[in-house]
C-alpha positions in Angstrom: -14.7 -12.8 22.2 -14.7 -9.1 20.8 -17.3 -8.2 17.7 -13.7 -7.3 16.2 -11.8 -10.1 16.8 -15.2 -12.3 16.0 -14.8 -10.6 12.1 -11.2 -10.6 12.4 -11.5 -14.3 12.6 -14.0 -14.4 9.7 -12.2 -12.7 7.1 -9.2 -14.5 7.6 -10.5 -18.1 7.2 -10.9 -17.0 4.3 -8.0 -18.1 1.7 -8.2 -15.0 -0.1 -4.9 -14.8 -1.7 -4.6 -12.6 -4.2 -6.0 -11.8 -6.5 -9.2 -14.1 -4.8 -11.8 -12.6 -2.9 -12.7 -16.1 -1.6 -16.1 -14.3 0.0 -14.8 -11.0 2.1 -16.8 -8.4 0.4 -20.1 -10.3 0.5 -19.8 -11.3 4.0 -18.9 -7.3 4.6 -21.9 -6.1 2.5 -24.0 -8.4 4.4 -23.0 -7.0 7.7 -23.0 -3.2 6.7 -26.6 -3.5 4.9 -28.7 -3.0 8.2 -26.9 0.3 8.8 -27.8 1.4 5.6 -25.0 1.0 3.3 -25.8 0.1 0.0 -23.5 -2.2 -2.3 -21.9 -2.1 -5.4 -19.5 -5.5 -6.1 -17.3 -4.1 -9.1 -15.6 -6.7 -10.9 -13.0 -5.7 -13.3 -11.1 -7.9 -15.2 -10.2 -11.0 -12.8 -10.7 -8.6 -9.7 -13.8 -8.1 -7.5 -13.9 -5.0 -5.7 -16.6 -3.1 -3.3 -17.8 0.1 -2.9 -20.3 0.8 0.1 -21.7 4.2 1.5 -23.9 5.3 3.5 -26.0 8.5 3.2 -25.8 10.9 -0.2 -24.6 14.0 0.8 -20.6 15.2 1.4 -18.4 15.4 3.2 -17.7 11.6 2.2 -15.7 9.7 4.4 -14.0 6.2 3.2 -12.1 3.4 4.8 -10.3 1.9 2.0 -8.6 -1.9 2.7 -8.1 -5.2 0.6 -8.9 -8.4 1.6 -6.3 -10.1 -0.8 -3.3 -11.3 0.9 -0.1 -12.8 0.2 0.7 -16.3 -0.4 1.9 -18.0 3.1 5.1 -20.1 2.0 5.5 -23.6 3.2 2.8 -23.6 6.2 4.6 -26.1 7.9 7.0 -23.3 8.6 3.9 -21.5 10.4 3.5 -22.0 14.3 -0.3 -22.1 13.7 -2.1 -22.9 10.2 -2.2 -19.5 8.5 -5.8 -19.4 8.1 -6.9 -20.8 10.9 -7.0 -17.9 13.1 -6.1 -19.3 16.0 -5.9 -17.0 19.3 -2.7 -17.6 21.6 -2.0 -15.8 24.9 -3.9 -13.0 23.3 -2.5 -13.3 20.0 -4.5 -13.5 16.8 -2.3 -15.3 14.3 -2.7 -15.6 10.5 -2.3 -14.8 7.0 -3.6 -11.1 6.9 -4.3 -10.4 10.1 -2.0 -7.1 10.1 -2.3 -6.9 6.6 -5.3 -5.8 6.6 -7.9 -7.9 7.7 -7.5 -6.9 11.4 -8.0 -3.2 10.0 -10.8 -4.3 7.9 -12.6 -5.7 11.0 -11.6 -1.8 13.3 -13.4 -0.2 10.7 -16.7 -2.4 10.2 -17.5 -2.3 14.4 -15.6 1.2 14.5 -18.5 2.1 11.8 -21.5 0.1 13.5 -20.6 1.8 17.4 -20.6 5.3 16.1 -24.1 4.7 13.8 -25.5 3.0 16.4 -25.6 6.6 18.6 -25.2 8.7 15.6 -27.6 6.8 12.8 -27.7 9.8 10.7 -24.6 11.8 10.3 -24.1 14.7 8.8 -22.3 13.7 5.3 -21.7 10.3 4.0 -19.6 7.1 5.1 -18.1 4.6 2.7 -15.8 1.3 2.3 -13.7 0.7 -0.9 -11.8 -2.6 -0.8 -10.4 -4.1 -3.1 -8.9 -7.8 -3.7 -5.9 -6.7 -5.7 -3.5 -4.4 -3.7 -1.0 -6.9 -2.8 -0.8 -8.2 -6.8 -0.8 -5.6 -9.9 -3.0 -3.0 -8.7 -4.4 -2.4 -12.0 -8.4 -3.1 -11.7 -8.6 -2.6 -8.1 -8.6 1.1 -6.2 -7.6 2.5 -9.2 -10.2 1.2 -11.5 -13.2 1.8 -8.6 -11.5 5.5 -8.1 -12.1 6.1 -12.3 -15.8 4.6 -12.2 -16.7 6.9 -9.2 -14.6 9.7 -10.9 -16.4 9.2 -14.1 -20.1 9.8 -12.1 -18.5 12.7 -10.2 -18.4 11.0 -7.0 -15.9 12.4 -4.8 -14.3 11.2 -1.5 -13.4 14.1 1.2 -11.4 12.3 3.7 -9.8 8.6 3.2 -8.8 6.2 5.7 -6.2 3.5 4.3 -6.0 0.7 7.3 -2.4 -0.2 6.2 -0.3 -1.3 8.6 1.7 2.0 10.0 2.4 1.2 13.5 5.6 0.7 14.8 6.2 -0.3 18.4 2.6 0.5 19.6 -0.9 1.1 17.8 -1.1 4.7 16.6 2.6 5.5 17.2 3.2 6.1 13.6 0.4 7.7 10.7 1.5 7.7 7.3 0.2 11.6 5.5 1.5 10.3 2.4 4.3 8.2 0.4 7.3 9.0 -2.1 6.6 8.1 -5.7 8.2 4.6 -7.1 9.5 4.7 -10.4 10.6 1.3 -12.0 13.0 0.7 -15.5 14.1 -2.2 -17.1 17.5 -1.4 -18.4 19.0 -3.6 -21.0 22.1 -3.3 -22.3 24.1 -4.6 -25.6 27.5 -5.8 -26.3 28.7 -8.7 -28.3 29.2 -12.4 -27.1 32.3 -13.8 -27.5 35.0 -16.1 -26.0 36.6 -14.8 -23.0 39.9 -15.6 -23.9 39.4 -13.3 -26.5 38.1 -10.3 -25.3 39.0 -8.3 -28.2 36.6 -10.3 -30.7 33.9 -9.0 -28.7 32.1 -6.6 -25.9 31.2 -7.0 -22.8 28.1 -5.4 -21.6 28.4 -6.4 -18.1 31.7 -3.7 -18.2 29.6 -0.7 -19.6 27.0 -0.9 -16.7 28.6 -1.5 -13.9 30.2 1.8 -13.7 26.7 3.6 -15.7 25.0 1.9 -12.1 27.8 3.4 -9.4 27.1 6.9 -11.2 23.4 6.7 -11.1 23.6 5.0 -7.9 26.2 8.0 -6.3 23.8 10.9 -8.4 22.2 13.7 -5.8 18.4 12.9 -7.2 17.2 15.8 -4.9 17.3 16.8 -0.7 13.8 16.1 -0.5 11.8 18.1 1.8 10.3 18.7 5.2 7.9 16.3 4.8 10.1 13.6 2.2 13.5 12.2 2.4 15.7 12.5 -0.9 15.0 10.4 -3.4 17.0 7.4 -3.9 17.7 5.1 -6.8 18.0 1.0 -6.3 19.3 -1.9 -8.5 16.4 -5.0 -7.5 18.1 -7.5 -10.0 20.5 -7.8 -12.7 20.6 -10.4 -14.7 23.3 -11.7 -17.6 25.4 -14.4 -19.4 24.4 -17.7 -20.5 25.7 -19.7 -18.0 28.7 -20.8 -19.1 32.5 -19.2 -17.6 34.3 -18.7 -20.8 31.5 -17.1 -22.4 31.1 -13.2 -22.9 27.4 -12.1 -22.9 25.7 -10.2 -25.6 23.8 -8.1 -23.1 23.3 -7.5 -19.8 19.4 -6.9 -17.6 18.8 -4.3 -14.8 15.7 -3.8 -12.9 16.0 -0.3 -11.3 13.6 1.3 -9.0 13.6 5.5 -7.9 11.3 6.2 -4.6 11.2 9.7 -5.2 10.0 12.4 -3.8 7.6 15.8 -4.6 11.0 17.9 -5.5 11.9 15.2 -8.6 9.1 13.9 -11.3 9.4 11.0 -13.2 9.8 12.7 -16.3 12.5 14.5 -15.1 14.5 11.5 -13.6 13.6 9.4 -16.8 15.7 12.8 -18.4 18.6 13.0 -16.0 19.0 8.9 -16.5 19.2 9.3 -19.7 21.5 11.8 -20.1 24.0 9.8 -18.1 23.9 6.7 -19.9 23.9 8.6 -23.3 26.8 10.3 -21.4 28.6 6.8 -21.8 27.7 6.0 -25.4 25.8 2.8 -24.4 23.9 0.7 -26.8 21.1 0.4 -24.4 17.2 0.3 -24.4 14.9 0.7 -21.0 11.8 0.1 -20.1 9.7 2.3 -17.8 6.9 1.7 -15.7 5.3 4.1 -13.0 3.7 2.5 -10.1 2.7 6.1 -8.8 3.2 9.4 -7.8 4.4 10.8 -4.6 1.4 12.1 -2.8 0.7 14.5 0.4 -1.8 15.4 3.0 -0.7 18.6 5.1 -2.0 19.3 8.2 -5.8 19.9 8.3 -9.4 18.4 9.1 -8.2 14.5 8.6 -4.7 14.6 9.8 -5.9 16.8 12.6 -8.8 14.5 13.7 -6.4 11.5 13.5 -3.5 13.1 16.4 -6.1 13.9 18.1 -8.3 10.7 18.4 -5.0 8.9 19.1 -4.0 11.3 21.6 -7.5 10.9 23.5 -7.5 7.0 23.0 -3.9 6.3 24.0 -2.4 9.5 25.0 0.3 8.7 22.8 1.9 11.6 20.3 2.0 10.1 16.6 5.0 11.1 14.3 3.4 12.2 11.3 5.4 11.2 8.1 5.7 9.6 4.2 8.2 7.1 4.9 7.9 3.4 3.4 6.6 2.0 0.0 3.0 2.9 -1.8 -0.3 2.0 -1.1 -3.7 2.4 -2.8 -3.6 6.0 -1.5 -1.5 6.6 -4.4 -4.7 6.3 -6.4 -7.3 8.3 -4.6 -4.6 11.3 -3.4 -4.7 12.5 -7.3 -8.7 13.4 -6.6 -8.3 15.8 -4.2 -8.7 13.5 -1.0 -7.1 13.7 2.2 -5.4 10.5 2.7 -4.0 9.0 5.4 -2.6 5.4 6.7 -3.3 3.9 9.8 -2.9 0.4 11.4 -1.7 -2.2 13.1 1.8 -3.3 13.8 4.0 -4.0 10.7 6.7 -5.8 12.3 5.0 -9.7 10.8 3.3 -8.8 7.5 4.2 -10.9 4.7 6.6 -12.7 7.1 5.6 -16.5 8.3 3.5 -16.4 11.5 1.9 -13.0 10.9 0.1 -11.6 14.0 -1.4 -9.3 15.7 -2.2 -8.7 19.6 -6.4 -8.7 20.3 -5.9 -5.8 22.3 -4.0 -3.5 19.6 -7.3 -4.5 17.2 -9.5 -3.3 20.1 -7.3 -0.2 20.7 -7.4 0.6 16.7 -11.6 0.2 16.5 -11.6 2.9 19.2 -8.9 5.4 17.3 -11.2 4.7 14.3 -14.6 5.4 16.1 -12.8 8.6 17.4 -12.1 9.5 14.4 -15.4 9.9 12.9 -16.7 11.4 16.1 -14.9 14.0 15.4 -14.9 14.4 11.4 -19.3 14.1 11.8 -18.7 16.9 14.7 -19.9 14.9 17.4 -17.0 14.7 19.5 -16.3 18.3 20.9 
C-alpha cells in the first residue's frame, strides 16, 4: 500500500457527511505537525474548519479541500459499502474518494516528499479545509478567508483539489468559474374554477411566456476565457392539487451562470425590466452564490502545465467551465486560484471511485508543483 492510498483510506472511513467533520482535520493536523505546521481548528457556527501553515514569510501557498461529503443514497445500491474503502482491481471505491478526499490525501504526502528534501522553503505552505463545501457554504472557506483577511493574512497561490479531470489525471485545470446567480420568482394571479376562467387569473399563463423570453434573451457572448452566460428554470412549482382549480400563484427557481462580461446587478436589471415589460404582479427573491472569478496565465497556472507536462507529458486545456467551488471565496483576495483533481466522472453518483494509480499520479503533479513555485525545480 501507498502512503496516499493508506490516508486515502483513512479519511474516507470516516462518515463525514456534511456538514460533519467526523475526525478529518484532527487526524490531518496530527500528521502535518512534525513538519512544522501549526493548527488552528475554526469552528463557526455548526462547521469545523482548518487552517495549517508552515513557515511565516510569503509567497503563501495553500491547498484548499473539504472533507464533507455527500450523503450516499440507499447503500445497498453501492457495489462496495461507501465508507469502507475497499480496493478492487486497483480501484479505490467510496463516498469522497474523488470528491475530495483522494485529493486531500495528494496534497498531505505531496507536502511531506517535497519538505522532506526541501524542509525550509523559501515562503510559506498552508491547508484550509473546510467541512461545509458540499452544504451552504456559509461558515466554511468563506468565513476562514474573512478571519485571515481580518489579521491581514494573505494567500499568493491556491490549490483547490476539486475534481477537474476528465478522461485522464491532469487533462483538464480549472483557472476559474462563471458566477451563479439564483432568484426565486413568485408570481400572482387569482384562484378560481376552471370552468370559469373569467372569474379569475391564471398565473401559470403570465410566466410561461415571461420564462421563453428570459430563457431566449442574449445575456452576453462571453469571452475568450468564459462561455455566454445562460439562464436556467431548476423548478417551478404551482396549483393546489386539484384539476379544476386555477392557482393564485405560481413558483420559479431560476439560476444565471454568468460570466465576467454580465454582473449580477446588471442581470437582476435586465430581468426586471422584462417582467415589468409584461405588467406582472410578481415578487423575486435573489441570492448570489458568487462571482465569476479568473486566473490568467502566470506563476500558478504556469507551474501547473508545466508540472503536468513533466509528470505525464500530457497538454492540459486550461478553462472555467462547470459550477463553483470554494475558489469563489479566496479569488476576491487577490489569489491565484486554480482547480485540480481527480476524475469527475463518479462524484456524487453511487459507487464513487477512483483508480490508485491516478491518486499516485496526482501526488506527483502536486509535488511538482511546489518544486517549482519554492524554485527548486529548474
Amino acid at each position: 500500500m501507498s502512503e496516499t492510498l493508506d490516508l486515502a483510506r483513512d479519511l474516507i472511513r470516516r462518515r463525514s457527511v456534511t456538514p460533519e467533520d467526523a475526525g478529518c482535520q484532527p487526524l490531518l493536523a496530527e500528521r502535518l505537525a512534525p513538519l512544522g505546521f501549526r493548527a488552528e481548528h475554526l469552528r463557526f457556527g455548526e462547521v469545523d474548519n482548518l487552517w495549517l501553515r508552515k513557515g511565516t514569510e510569503g509567497p503563501v501557498f495553500c491547498f484548499a479541500g473539504h472533507t464533507d461529503v455527500v450523503p450516499t443514497g440507499p447503500e445497498a445500491n453501492w457495489s462496495h459499502p461507501p465508507f469502507d474503502a475497499v480496493v478492487d482491481d486497483g480501484v479505490l471505491h467510496g463516498r469522497g474518494t474523488a470528491d475530495m478526499k483522494g485529493s486531500i490525501a495528494a496534497f498531505v504526502t505531496a507536502c511531506e516528499r517535497f519538505l522532506t528534501r526541501h524542509p525550509e522553503p523559501r515562503g510559506s505552505i498552508a491547508f484550509l479545509i473546510t467541512s461545509d463545501e458540499e452544504g451552504p457554504a456559509q461558515d466554511g472557506t468563506v468565513k476562514v478567508v474573512e478571519h485571515l483577511e481580518q489579521r491581514g493574512e494573505k494567500v499568493d497561490w491556491c490549490l483547490v483539489g476539486e475534481p477537474s479531470s476528465t478522461s485522464e489525471v491532469g487533462d483538464v485545470v480549472k483557472n476559474g468559474r462563471r458566477g451563479s446567480l439564483n432568484g426565486r420568482l413568485v408570481v400572482r394571479g387569482t384562484q378560481g374554477h376552471v370552468a370559469y376562467p373569467h372569474l379569475a387569473d391564471n398565473p401559470i399563463h403570465h410566466l410561461a411566456p415571461a420564462l421563453d423570453a428570459l430563457y431566449r434573451k442574449v445575456w452576453d457572448e462571453g469571452n475568450e476565457f468564459f462561455p455566454p452566460t445562460t439562464f436556467q428554470v431548476s423548478n417551478i412549482h404551482g396549483g393546489t392539487g386539484a384539476t379544476n382549480v386555477i392557482p393564485g400563484e405560481v413558483e420559479a427557481l431560476v439560476n444565471f451562470r454568468f460570466s465576467t462580461e454580465s454582473s449580477a446587478d446588471e442581470l437582476k436589471k435586465r430581468v426586471h425590466a422584462i417582467l415589468d415589460a409584461r405588467n406582472l404582479n410578481y415578487s423575486i427573491d435573489w441570492s448570489l452564490s458568487g462571482d465569476p472569478f479568473l486566473t490568467p496565465r502566470g506563476a500558478l497556472v504556469e507551474a501547473t502545465v508545466a508540472a503536468i507536462r513533466a509528470e505525464t507529458g500530457r497538454e492540459p486545456d486550461v478553462n472555467t467551465a462547470g459550477g463553483t467551488s470554494d475558489g469563489r471565496f479566496i479569488a476576491p483576495t487577490g489569489a491565484q486560484v486554480i482547480e485540480l483533481g481527480p476524475l469527475n466522472a463518479t462524484i456524487h453518483k453511487v459507487n464513487e471511485q477512483v483508480r490508485v494509480e491516478h491518486l499516485e499520479e496526482l501526488s506527483a503533479i502536486y509535488e511538482r508543483i511546489l518544486e517549482r513555485l519554492f524554485g527548486t525545480d529548474e
